[in-house]
FIZADREN-393513 format. One line per 5 residues: number of its first residue (from 1); their letters; for each residue x, z, y of C-alpha. Coordinates in steps of 0.1 Angstrom, whole numbers. Layout:
// FIZADREN-393513
NUM	A	X:Z:Y | ... $
// end
This chain:
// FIZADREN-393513
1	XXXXX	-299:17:-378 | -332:37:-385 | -341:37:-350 | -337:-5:-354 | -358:-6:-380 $
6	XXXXX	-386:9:-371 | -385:-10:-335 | -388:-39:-354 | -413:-26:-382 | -436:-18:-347 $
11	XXXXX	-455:-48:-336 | -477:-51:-371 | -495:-24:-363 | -495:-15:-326 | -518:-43:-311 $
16	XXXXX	-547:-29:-288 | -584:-38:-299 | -595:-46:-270 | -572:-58:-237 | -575:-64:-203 $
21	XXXXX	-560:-91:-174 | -546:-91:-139 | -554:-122:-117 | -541:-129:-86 | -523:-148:-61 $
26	XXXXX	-491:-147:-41 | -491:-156:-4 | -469:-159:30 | -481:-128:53 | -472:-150:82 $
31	XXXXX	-485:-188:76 | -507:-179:47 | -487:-205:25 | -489:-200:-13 | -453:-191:-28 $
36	XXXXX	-451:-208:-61 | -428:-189:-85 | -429:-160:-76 | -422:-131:-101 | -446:-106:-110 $
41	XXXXX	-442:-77:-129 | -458:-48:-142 | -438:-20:-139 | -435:7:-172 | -442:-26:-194 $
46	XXXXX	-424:-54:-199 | -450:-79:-190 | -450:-104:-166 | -458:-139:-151 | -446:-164:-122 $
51	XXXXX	-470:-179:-100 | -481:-214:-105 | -480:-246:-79 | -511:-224:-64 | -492:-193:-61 $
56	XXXXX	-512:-180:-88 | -508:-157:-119 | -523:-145:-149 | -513:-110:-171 | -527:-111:-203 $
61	XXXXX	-530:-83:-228 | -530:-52:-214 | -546:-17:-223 | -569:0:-203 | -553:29:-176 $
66	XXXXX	-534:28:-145 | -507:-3:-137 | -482:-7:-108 | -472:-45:-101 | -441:-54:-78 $
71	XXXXX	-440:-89:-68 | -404:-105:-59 | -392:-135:-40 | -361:-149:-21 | -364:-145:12 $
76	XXXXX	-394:-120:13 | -401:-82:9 | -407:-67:-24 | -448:-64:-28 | -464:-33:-47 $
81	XXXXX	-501:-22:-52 | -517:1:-79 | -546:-19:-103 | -563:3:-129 | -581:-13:-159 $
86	XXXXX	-612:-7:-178 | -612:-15:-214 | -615:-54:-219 | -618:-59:-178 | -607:-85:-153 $
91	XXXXX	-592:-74:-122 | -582:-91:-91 | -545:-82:-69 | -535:-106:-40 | -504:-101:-22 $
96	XXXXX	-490:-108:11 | -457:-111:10 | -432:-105:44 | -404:-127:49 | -368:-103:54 $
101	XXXXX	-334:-118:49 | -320:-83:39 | -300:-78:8 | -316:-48:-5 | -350:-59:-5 $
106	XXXXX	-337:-83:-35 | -343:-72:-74 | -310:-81:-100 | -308:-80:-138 | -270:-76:-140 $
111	XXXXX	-265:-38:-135 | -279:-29:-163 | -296:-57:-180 | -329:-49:-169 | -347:-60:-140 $
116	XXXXX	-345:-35:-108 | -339:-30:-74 | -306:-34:-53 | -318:-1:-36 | -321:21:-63 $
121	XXXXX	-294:6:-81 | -271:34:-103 | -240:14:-98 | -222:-9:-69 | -240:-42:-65 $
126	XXXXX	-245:-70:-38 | -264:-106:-46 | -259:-140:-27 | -288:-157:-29 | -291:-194:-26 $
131	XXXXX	-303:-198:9 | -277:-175:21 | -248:-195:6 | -259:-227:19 | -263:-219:51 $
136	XXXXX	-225:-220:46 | -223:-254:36 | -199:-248:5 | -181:-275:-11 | -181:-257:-41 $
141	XXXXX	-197:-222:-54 | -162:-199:-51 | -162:-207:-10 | -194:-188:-8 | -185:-154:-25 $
146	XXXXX	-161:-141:4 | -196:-133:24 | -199:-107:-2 | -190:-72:9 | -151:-61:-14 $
151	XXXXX	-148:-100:-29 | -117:-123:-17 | -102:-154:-33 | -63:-157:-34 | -53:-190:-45 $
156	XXXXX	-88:-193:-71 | -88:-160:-85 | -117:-142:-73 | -112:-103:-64 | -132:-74:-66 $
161	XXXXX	-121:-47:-46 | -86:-61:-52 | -91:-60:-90 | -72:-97:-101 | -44:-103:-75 $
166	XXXXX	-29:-136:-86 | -26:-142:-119 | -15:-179:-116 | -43:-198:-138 | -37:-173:-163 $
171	XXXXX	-67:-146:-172 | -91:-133:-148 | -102:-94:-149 | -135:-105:-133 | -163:-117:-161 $
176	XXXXX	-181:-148:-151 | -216:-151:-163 | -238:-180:-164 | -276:-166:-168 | -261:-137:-183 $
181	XXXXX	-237:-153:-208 | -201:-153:-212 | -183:-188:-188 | -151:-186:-195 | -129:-211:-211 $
186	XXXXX	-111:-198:-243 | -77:-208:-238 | -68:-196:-202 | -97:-175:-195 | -98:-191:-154 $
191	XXXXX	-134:-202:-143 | -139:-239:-140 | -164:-233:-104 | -172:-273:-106 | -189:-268:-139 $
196	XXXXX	-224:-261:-118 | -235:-277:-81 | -236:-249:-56 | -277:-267:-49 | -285:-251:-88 $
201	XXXXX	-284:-216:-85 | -309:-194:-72 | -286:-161:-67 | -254:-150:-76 | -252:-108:-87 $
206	XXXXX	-218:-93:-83 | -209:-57:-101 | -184:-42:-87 | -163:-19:-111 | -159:-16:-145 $
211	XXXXX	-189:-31:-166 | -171:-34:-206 | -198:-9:-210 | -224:-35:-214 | -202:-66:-211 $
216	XXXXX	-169:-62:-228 | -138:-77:-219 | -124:-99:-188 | -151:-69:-172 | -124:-47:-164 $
221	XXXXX	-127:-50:-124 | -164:-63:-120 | -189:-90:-133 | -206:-121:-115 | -236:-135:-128 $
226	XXXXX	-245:-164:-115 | -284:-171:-125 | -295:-207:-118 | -324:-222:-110 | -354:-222:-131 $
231	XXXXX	-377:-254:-134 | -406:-252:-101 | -442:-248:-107 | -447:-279:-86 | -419:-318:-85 $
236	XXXXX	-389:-307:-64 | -366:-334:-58 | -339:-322:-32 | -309:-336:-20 | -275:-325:-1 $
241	XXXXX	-250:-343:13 | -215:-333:32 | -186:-355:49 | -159:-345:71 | -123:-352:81 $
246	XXXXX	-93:-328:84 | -78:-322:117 | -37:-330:118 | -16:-304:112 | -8:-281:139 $
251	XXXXX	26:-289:145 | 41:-322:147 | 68:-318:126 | 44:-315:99 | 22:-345:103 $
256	XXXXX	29:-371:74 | 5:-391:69 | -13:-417:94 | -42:-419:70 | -77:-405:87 $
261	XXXXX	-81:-375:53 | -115:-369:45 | -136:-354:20 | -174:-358:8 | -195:-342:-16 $
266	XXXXX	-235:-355:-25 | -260:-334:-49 | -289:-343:-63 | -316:-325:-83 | -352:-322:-92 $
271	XXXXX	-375:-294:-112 | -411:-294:-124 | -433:-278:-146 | -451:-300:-169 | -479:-273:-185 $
276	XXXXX	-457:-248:-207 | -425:-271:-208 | -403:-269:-181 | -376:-290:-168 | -343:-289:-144 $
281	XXXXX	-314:-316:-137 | -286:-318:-113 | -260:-344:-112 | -230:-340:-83 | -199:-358:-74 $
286	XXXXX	-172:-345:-47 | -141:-359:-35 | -114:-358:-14 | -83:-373:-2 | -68:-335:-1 $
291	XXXXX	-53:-323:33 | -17:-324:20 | 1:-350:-4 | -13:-350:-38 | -42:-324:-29 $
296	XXXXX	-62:-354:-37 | -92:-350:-64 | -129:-367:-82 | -150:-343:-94 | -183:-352:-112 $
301	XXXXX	-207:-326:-124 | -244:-327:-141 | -266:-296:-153 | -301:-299:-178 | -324:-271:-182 $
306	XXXXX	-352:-267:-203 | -377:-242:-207 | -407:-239:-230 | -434:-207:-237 | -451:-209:-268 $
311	XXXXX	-485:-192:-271 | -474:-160:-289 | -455:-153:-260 | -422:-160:-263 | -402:-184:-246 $
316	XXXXX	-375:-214:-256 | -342:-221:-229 | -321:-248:-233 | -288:-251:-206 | -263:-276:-207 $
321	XXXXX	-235:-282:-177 | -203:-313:-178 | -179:-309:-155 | -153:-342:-151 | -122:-333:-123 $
326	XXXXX	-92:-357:-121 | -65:-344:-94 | -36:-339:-82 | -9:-312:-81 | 2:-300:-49 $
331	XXXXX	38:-284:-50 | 58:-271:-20 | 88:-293:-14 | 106:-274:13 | 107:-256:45 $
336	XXXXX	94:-271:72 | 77:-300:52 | 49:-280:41 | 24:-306:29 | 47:-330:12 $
341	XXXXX	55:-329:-27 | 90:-334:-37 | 100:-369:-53 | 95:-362:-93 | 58:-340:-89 $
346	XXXXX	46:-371:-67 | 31:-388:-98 | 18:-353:-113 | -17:-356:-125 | -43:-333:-142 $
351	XXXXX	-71:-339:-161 | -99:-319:-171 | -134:-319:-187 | -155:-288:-193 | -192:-285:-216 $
356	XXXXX	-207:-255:-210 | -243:-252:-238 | -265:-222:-245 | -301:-219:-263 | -319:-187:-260 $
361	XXXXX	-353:-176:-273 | -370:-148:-261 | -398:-129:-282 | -423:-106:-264 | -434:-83:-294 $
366	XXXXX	-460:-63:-272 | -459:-45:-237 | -429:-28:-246 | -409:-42:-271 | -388:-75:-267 $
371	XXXXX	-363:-97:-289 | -338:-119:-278 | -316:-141:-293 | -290:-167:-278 | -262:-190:-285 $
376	XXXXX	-230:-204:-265 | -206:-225:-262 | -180:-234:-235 | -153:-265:-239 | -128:-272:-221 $
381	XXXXX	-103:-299:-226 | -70:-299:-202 | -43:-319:-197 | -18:-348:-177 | -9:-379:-172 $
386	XXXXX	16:-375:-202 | -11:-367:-223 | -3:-381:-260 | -29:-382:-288 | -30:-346:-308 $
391	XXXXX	-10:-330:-281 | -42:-313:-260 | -76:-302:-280 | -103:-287:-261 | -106:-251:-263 $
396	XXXXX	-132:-236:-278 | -159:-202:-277 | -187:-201:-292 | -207:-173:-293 | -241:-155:-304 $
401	XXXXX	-257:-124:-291 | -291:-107:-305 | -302:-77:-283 | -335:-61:-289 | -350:-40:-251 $
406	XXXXX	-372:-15:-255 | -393:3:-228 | -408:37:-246 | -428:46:-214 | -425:47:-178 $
411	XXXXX	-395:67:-176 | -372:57:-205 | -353:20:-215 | -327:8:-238 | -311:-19:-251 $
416	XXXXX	-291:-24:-283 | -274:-56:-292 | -249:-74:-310 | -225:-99:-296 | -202:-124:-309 $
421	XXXXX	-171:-143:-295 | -152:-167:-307 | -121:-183:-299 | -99:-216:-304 | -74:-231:-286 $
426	XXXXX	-51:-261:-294 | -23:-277:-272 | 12:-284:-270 | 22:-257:-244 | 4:-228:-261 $
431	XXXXX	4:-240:-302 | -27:-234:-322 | -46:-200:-324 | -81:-183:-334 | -96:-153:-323 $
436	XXXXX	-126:-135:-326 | -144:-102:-313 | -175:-85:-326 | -193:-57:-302 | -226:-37:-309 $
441	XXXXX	-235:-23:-276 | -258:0:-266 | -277:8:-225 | -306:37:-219 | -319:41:-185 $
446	XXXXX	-337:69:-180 | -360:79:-149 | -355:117:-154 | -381:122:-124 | -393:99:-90 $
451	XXXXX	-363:103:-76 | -338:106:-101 | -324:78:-125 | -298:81:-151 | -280:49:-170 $
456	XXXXX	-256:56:-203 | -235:27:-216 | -217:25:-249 | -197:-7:-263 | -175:-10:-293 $
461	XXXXX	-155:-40:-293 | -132:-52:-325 | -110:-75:-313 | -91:-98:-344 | -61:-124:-333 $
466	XXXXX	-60:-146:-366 | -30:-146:-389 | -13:-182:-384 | 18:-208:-393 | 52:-193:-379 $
471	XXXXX	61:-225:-372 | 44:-254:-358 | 51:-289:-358 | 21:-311:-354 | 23:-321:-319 $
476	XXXXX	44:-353:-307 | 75:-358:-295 | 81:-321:-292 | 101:-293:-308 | 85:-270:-333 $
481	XXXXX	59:-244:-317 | 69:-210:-324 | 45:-183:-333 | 60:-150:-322 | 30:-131:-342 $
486	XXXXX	19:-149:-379 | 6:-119:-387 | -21:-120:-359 | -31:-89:-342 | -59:-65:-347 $
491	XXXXX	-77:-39:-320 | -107:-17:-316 | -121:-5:-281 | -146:18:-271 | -159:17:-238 $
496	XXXXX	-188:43:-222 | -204:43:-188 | -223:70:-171 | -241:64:-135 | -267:85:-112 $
501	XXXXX	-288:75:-88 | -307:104:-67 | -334:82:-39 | -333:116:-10 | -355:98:8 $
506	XXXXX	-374:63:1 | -350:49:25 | -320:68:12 | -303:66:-17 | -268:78:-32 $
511	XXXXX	-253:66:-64 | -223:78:-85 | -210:62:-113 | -178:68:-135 | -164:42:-171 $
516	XXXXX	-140:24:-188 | -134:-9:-189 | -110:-33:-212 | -91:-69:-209 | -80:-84:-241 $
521	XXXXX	-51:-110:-230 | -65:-147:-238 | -47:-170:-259 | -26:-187:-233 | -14:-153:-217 $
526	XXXXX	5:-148:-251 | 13:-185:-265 | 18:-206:-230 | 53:-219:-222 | 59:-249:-200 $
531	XXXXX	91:-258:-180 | 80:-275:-144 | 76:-266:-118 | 85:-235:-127 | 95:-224:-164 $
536	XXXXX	75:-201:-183 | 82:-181:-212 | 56:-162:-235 | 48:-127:-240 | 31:-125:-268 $
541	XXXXX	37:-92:-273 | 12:-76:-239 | -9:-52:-248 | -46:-48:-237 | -55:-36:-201 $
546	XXXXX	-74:-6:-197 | -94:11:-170 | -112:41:-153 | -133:41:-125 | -151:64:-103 $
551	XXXXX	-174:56:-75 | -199:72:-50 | -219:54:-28 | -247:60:-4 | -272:33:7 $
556	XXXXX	-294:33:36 | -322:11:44 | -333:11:86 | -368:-5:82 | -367:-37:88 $
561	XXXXX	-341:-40:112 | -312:-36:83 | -296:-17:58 | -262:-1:53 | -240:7:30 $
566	XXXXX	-209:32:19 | -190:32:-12 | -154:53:-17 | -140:41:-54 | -108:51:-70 $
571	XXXXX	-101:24:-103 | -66:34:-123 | -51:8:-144 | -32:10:-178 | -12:-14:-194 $
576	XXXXX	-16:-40:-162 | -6:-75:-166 | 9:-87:-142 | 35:-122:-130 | 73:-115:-129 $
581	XXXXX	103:-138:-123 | 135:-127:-144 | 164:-146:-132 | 183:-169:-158 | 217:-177:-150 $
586	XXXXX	215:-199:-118 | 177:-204:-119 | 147:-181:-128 | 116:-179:-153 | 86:-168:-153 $
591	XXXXX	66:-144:-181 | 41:-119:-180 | 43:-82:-185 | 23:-45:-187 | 30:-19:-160 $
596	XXXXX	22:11:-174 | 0:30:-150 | -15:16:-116 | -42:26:-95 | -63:14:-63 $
601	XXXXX	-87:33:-45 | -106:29:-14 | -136:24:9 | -161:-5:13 | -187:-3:40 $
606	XXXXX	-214:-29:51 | -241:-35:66 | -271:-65:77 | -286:-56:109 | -314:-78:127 $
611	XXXXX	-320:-74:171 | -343:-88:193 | -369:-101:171 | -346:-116:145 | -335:-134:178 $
616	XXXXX	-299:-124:170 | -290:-112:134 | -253:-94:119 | -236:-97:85 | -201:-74:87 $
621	XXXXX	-184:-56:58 | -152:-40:55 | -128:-31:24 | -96:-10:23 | -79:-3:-8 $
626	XXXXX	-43:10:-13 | -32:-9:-50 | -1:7:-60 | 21:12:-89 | 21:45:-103 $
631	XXXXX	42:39:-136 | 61:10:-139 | 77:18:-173 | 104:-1:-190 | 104:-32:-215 $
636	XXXXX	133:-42:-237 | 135:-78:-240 | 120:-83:-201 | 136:-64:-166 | 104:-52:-148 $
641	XXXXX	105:-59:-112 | 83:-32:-102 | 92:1:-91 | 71:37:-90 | 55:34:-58 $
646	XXXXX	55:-5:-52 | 25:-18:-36 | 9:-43:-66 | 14:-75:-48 | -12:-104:-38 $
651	XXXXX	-34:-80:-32 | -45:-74:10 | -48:-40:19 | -76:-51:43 | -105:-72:42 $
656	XXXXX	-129:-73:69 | -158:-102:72 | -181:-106:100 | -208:-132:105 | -229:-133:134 $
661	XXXXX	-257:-157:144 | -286:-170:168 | -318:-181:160 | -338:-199:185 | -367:-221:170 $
666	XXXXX	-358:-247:145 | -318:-243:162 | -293:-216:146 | -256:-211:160 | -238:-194:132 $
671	XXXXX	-198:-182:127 | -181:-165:100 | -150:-146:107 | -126:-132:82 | -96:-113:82 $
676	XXXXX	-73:-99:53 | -43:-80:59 | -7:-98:49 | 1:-92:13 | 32:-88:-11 $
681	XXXXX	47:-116:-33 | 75:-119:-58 | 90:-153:-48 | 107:-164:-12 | 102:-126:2 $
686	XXXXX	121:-137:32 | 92:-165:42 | 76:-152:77 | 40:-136:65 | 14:-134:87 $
691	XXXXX	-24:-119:77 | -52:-143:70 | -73:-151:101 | -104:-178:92 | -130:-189:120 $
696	XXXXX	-161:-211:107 | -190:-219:130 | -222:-244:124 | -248:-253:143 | -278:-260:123 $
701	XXXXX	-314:-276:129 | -341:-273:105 | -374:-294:105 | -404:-293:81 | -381:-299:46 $
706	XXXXX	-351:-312:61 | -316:-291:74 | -291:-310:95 | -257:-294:102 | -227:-300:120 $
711	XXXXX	-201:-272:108 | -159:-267:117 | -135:-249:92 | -102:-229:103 | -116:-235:142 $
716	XXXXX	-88:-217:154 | -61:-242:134 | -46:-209:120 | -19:-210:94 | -14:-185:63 $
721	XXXXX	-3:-182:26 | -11:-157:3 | 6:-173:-24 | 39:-184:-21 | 43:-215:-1 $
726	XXXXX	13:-231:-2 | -9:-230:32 | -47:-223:41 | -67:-258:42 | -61:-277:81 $
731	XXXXX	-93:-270:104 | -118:-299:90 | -147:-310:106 | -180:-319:88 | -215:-335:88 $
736	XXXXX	-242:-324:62 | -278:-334:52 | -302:-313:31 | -336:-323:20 | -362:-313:0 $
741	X	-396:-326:-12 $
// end
């Protein structure tokens, strides 16, 4: 608290007499073109600017002595030079940037909530950037994160390094960010990945490990931050469209419909700077006709950002995000009718509608010294077609968050902050329950010499289930809720991280990182109980995940012809939740239980190289883990399934992605391959399994501001499940459009 106090008692008397400034401009090294937006910043400080519409920028207020800048951009090299700076001067830097489509040569703010390179990065992390996923042609923003070296989906849950399995809607143990700030709903904890259009993001930053360090729960087997867009220097209006058809099932038995299925999906959006105010909008709409009965779905999403910097240099951002999906609800009927519903699920509908808000103000005291301040709030309202007034409220988190980043000198940063969640949900299948958490954290990274950077994480987290009604009875036409805990819960976490990073050589770099890392269960994970398809009983009674995690890794960077990288992990579990079905007389249930001890370690390598003059260019990444029970332990009221030594299930032992293309002129030829070893289920064990095997190819043609593409999904019309009954999408063939201007 002293240290606080005096950080904030600094600015009144630390302003410089007399300051200096840094002008300069930002251009392409190859055509010369300006490159508005760029980011500039001046390292040991915490100032900074973005070029204008001209490519030009402007640092104000700085004291006299020697400066480094390092200028970043998609798509291009990171630029350096050395400026130093006479007492009240003006000095000129112009850079000329290289263009490079490798990773590493990209700068992320996740890691450690400070701005810093991939390369000399103390912990494991890979970004997507925006170019890179479109190239894909996504429908939506999930179906672009499997080019990510360790990350799969199975079913929607996203994995890192085999962290989630398949948790069946219900909790995910990988945080989702949205510009830094907490995105998941309150009442199932499941990211909504239609709440932003996959044109409004510039990069998506993925941790992989445990980050409850700095982050708290849900980041007990990585983060992803998904930073959008911020308003352009110069009018952007863009817009991308996509149509295609599904391909007939492979085998005849299985064709049912005579329909031609199809599926679309336009975006549109536009960005400019109007003098200090900024301003961003997206609006999107998807549909489909679904490549199986009652896969159908409307999906309408819109985004708003504002940005304003006053002239004591701090800076205003507002973000909102809607996001309107009405579906169906796909449900095996039987063996060898694979893509039919049975009779009573034909008419099963869902409805949902998601708000996602935050404000944030950011205050730059001095060179050194910053405040910021934010607040949240994600909504999401779900329900069906038997929706009845009362029964479904939307579930609720706000939150708040002040963090105060200090940089003392060149070689020494923190953070402190304080954050606050809170949560509500209301419905008929989970009753109605509050929660909130409170966690002061703290983050130093310290650059002990050149070579040599060391990060510390602490974060306490009070977690505080509300006391509520035993008994509930206000929704309609349904039996009294029961709440299995009126006297709420209460829990108190402390989470540390440590992590090294030693650069042997300025290509070179090895990182080691060891912490712990929490999941508080959400609210539906205790309270949910619902009887089709399958019944479900609660457990309100799981107790909190924990983790530890060790990692080494070792990154090398080959000039400009690629980079590579090697990371061995080992990430035990205590206290795992996890799906089991308990058999009930003649039929079965479903509930949720711990297993006591768990672990998965194992290797990721991968690697962007680039031949022939960028003629021909390689993306190829490989993950083996081995996720195993260790201790299944026992439970009173609920059999465990699970024996000492099981493998944990939905989880693929392998995952191997390789994505090769050709460049000639405005033409690229492009294929994605990706493979991921057969997993274990809990239900229909006797099904034939077979390991996922995915072929995408695209040919695309770019011209001035405009990319036409012609793309084919599943080429090789190969079948596989990695949830129980319920098939890979048919090959589909597509169309898309994008243009910019």
């Amino acid at each position: 608290m002293t240290v606080l106090m005096l950080l904030m008692g600094v600015p009144a008397f630390s302003q410089p007499q007399s300051t200096s400034e840094i002008h300069g401009q930002v251009f392409d090294a190859e055509t010369g073109e300006t490159l508005p937006g760029a980011n500039v910043q001046v390292l040991g400080t915490l100032l900074g600017a973005s070029a204008d519409r001209d490519g030009k920028f402007v640092i104000r207020k700085l004291s006299p002595g020697f400066y480094t800048l390092r200028v970043t951009f998609i798509g291009y090299q990171i630029g350096r030079a050395t400026v130093y700076l006479t007492e009240g001067s003006v000095s000129r830097v112009d850079f000329r940037l290289q263009p490079t489509l490798l990773e590493m040569s990209q700068v992320v703010v996740t890691a450690s909530r400070q701005v810093e390179e991939i390369q000399t990065a103390a912990v494991s992390v890979s970004a997507l950037s925006s170019e890179s996923a479109l190239r894909r042609n996504p429908l939506r923003l999930d179906a672009a994160l499997e080019s990510i070296p360790g990350v799969s989906l199975v079913g929607e849950n996203v994995n890192v390094r085999n962290s989630t399995g398949y948790t069946r809607g219900l909790g995910s143990r990988v945080l989702v960010l949205l510009d830094g700030i907490p995105a998941l709903p309150s009442d199932f904890g499941n990211m909504n990945w239609d709440i932003l259009p996959v044109t409004d993001f510039e990069r998506i930053e993925v941790i992989k490990g445990p980050a409850s360090a700095l982050y708290g729960s849900f980041a007990l087997g990585g983060v992803i931050n998904v930073i959008t867009k911020a308003p352009t220097p110069e009018g952007r209006f863009s817009i991308r469209t996509s149509a295609g058809i599904y391909d007939d099932p492979y085998e005849t038995a299985w064709h049912w419909t005579d329909r031609t299925l199809h599926f679309n999906r336009t975006d549109l959006s536009y960005a400019r700077q109007f003098g200090k105010l900024g301003v961003r909008a997206s609006l999107g709409r998807h549909e489909s006709t679904g490549d199986r009965e009652n896969r159908h779905f409307q999906r309408w999403n819109g985004t708003a950002k504002l940005s304003y910097a006053f002239d004591d240099q701090s800076e205003l951002t507002l973000f909102g995000a809607y996001a309107r999906d009405r579906r169906g609800e796909f449900v095996w009927a039987e063996n060898g009718k694979p893509f039919v519903v049975p009779l009573a699920f034909k008419e099963y509908r869902l409805f949902l509608d998601a708000y996602t808000f935050y404000a944030q103000y950011r205050l730059r005291a001095n060179d050194w010294l910053e405040f910021k301040w934010r607040a949240s709030m994600v909504r999401q309202l779900t329900g069906n077609q038997f929706k009845v007034e009362g029964d479904f409220a939307p579930a609720q988190g706000p939150g708040a968050d002040f963090q105060i980043h200090a940089r003392l000198d060149s070689s020494m940063d923190f953070t402190v902050g304080l954050e606050y969640h809170y949560d509500f949900a209301e419905q008929r299948d989970i009753g109605r329950h509050f929660a909130y958490t409170v966690s002061p954290y703290l983050q130093q990274v310290w650059q002990i010499n050149k070579r040599t950077r060391f990060t510390a994480g602490l974060r306490y987290d009070h977690y505080y289930l509300l006391p509520g009604p035993p008994l509930q009875i206000q929704f309609f036409k349904r039996k009294p809720v029961v709440n299995p805990i009126p006297e709420g819960i209460e829990e108190q976490y402390l989470n540390p991280q440590i992590a090294l990073s030693y650069q042997l050589f300025s290509s070179t770099n090895f990182h080691a990182a060891v912490g712990r890392g929490i999941r508080i269960p959400v609210l539906g994970e205790r309270f949910l109980q619902f009887d089709q398809p399958i019944p479900f009983q609660p457990n309100a009674f799981i107790n909190t995940e924990r983790s530890l995690s060790y990692e080494f890794g070792w990154r090398q960077q080959i000039g400009e012809l690629g980079n590579f990288e090697a990371v061995g992990f080992y990430n035990r579990y205590d206290d795992l939740v996890e799906p089991v079905f308990v058999a009930s007389g003649t039929s079965f249930f479903a509930t949720l239980v711990n297993i006591h001890e768990a672990k998965i370690p194992g290797v990721e390598l991968s690697g962007h190289m680039r031949f022939l003059n960028d003629l021909i260019r390689l993306e190829a990444s490989a993950t083996w883990t081995d996720p195993k029970v260790v201790r299944a332990g026992a439970n009173e009221d609920i059999p465990i399934t699970f024996k000492d030594g099981d493998p944990l299930t939905y989880r693929p032992r392998f995952l191997a992605y390789v994505s090769p293309s050709l460049h000639l002129g405005p033409f690229s030829l492009e294929a994605d391959y990706s493979y991921a070893s057969k997993v274990e289920v809990q239900l229909f064990r006797s099904d034939q399994r077979v390991p996922k095997k995915q072929l995408d190819a695209r040919l695309l043609f770019r011209w001035s501001n405009l990319t036409a593409q012609l793309a084919v999904r599943n080429a090789l019309q190969y079948y596989y499940a990695q949830v129980e009954r319920n098939f890979n999408e048919v090959r589909s063939f597509s169309t898309g459009l994008m243009w910019e201007y």
